[in-house]
C-alpha positions as CSV (number, residue, x, y, z in Angstrom):
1,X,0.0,0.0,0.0
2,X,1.6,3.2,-1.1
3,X,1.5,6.6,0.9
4,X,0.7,10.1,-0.5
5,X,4.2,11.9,-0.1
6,X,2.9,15.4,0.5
7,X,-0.2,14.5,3.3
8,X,0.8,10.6,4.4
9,X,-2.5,9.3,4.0
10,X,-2.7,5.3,2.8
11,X,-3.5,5.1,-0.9
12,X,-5.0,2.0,-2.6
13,X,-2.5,0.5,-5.2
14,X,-2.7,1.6,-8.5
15,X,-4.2,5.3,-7.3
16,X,-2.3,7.6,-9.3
17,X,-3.7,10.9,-7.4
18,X,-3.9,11.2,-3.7
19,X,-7.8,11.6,-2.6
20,X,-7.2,13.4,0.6
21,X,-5.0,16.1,-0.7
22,X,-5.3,15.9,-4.4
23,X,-1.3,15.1,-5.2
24,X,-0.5,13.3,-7.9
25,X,1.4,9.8,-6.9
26,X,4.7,9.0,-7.7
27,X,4.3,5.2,-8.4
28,X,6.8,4.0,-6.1
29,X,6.8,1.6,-3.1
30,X,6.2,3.6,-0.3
31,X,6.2,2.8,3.3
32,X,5.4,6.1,5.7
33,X,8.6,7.6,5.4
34,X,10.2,4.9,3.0
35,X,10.7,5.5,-0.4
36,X,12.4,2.6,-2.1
37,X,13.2,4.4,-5.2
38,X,14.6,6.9,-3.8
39,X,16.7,4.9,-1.7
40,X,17.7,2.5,-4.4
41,X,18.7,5.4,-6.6
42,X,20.9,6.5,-3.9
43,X,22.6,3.1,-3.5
44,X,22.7,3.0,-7.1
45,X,24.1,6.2,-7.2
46,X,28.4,5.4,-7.5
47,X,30.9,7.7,-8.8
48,X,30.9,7.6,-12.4
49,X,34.3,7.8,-14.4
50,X,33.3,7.4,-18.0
51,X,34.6,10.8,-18.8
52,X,37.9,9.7,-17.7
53,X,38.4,6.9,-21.1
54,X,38.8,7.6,-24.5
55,X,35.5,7.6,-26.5
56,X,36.9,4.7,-29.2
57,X,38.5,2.3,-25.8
58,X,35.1,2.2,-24.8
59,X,33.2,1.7,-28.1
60,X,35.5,-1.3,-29.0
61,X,35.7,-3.3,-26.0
62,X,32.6,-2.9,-23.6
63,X,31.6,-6.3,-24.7
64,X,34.7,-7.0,-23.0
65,X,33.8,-4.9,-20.6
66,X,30.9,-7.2,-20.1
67,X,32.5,-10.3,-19.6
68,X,34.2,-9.3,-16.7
69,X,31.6,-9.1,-14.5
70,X,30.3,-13.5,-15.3
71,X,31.9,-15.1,-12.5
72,X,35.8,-16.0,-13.3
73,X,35.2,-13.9,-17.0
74,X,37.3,-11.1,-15.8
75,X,40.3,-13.3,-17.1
76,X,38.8,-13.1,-20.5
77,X,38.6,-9.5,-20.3
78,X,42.3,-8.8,-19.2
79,X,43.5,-11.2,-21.9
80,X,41.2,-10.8,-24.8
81,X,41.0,-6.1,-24.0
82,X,44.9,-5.8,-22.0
83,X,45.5,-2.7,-23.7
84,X,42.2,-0.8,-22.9
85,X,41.9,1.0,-19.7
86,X,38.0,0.7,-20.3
87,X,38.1,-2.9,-19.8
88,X,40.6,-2.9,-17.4
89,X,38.5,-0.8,-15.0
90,X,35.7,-3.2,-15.5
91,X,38.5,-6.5,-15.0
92,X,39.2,-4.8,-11.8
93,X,35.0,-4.6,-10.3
94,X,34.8,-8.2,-11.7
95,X,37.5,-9.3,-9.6
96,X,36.1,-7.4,-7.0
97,X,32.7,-8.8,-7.2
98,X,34.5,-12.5,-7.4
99,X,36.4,-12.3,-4.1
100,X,33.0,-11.0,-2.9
101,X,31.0,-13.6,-4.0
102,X,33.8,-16.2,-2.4
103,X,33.6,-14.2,1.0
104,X,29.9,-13.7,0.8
105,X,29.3,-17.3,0.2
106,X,31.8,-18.5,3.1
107,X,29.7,-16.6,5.0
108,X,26.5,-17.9,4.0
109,X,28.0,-21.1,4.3
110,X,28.9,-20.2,8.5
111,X,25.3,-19.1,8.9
112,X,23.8,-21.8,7.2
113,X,25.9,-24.4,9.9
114,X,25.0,-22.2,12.6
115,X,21.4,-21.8,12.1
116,X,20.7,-24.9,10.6
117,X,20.8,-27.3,13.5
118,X,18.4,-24.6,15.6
119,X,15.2,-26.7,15.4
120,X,12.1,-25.0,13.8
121,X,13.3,-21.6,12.7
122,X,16.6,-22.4,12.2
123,X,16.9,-23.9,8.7
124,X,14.2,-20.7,7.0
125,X,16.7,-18.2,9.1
126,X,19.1,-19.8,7.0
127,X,17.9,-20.3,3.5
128,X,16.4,-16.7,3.8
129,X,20.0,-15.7,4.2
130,X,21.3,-17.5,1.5
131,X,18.4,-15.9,-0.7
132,X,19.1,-12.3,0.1
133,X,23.2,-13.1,-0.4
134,X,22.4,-14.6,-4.0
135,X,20.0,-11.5,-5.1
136,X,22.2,-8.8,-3.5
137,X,25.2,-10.5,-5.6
138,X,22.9,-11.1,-8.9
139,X,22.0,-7.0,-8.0
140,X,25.9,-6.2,-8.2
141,X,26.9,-8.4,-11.4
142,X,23.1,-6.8,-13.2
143,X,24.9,-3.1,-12.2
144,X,28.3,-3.9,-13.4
145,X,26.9,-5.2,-16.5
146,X,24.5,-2.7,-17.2
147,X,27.2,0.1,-16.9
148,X,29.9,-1.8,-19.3
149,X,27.0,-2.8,-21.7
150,X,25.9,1.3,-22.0
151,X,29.4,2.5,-21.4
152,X,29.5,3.6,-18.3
153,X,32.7,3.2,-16.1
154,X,30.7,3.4,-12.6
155,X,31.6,1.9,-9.7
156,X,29.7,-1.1,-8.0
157,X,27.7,-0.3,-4.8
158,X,29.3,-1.1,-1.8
159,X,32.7,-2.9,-3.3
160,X,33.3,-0.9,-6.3
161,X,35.6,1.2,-4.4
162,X,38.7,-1.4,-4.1
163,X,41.0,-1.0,-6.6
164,X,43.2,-4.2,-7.2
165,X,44.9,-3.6,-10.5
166,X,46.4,-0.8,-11.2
């Protein structure tokens, strides 16, 4: 049920104008004070170096690019693109993004021993762990290749700041 930004009356889904105050909807999930959009723009929202590589590096290797971010890829895109800094940049998130998968997934793994053998809510505690792990990290390889597929030398969320080649 989404809530009328300007008065915070409940609206019914699919209103598109507000019936207590007469403002038009924005559409988005909205929980009181919690816009999802908004705050999935922001996460969204990572510095953005395009500017930064020649026009033609990135027009001839963001398939490349691409690659990178497919789990162990990132090799194909350091040896197929070496001399682009385009792909390079993209190598560097997808390696990134690996060693985050492998440490994310380790992790998983510890909370899935540890709550597993709690009777009754133990094993959902659990798997429902393991499912937001797996969507966060499909969210971070959809973002990296979104970006090289448009272009875009932006950073992940949340990892995208580690720089391990140079």
């Amino acid at each position: 049920m989404a809530v009328c930004d300007k008065c915070g009356k409940y609206m019914d889904d699919g209103e598109t104008v507000c019936r207590s105050c007469g403002s038009a909807a924005k559409g988005a999930a909205n929980f009181g004070n919690f816009d999802f959009n908004k705050t999935f723009n922001d996460f969204m929202n990572t510095s953005d170096s395009t500017g930064e590589f020649d026009e033609s590096d990135v027009k001839g290797n963001y398939g490349a690019a691409v690659l990178a971010y497919l789990p162990l890829l990132f090799v194909i895109t350091l040896l197929v693109a070496s001399g682009s800094k385009f792909a390079k940049f993209h190598a560097n998130q997808g390696i990134v993004l690996f060693i985050f998968e492998i440490v994310l997934g380790a992790a998983v793994g510890v909370v899935k021993i540890v709550f597993g053998v709690v009777p009754g809510i133990g094993g959902m505690l659990a798997w429902i762990v393991g499912v937001v792990a797996g969507l966060f990290t499909f969210l971070l390889i959809a973002a990296g290749v979104i970006n090289a597929a448009n272009g875009r030398a932006k950073r992940l969320p949340v990892i995208g700041g580690i720089d391990i080649l140079s």
